[in-house]
C-alpha positions as CSV (number, residue, x, y, z in Angstrom):
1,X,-11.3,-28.0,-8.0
2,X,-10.4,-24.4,-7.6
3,X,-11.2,-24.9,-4.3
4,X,-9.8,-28.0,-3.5
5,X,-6.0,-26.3,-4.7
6,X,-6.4,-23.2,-2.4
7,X,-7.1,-25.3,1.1
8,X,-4.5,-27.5,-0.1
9,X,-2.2,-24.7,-0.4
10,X,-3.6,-23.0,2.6
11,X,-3.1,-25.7,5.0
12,X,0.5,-25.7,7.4
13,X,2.3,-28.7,5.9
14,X,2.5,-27.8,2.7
15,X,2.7,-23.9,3.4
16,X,6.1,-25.1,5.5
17,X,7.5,-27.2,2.8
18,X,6.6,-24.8,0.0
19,X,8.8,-22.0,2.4
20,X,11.8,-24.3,3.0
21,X,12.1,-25.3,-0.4
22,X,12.0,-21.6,-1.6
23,X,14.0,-20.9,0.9
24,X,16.6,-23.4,-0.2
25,X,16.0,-22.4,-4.2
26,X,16.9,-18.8,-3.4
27,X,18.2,-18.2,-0.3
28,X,17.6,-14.8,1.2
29,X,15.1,-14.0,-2.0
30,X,11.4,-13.4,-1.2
31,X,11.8,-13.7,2.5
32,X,8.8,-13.3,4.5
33,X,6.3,-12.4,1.3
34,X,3.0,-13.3,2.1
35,X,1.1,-12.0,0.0
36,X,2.1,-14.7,-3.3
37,X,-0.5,-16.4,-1.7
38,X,-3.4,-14.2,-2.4
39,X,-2.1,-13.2,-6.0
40,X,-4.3,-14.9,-7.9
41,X,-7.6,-13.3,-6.1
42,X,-6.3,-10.1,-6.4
43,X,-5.4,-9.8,-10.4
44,X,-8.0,-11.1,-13.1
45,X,-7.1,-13.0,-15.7
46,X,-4.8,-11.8,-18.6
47,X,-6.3,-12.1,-22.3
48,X,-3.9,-14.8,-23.2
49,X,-4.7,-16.7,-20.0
50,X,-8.7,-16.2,-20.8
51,X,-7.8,-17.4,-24.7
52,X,-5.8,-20.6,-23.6
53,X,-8.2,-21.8,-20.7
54,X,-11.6,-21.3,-22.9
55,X,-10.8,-21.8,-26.2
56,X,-7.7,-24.1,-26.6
57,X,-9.8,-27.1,-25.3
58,X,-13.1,-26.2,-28.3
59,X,-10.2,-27.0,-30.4
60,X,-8.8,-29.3,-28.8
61,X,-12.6,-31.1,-30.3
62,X,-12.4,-30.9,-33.7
């Protein structure tokens, strides 16, 4: 799945649509930074990410 999301997000189309509609959100505001891309490879995860993505769903099965 992880996969799947970062050649989605990697490919042209949407990489032009996400820019315009940035863009159009806040105009002049993260101009030309593209490095948001490659944010997630470069930080691991926090302790409260870790807590909610392995433990919310064991409880979730109770």
């Amino acid at each position: 799945m992880p996969n799947f999301i970062r050649t989605y997000t990697e490919s042209p189309e949407f990489s032009a649509k996400y820019k315009a509609a940035r863009e159009e959100a806040n105009p002049g505001r993260n101009a030309g930074n593209e490095d948001l891309k490659y944010w997630r490879e470069s930080y691991p995860p926090t302790v409260k990410e870790l807590v909610i993505l392995y433990f919310f769903p064991l409880l979730q099965l109770r």
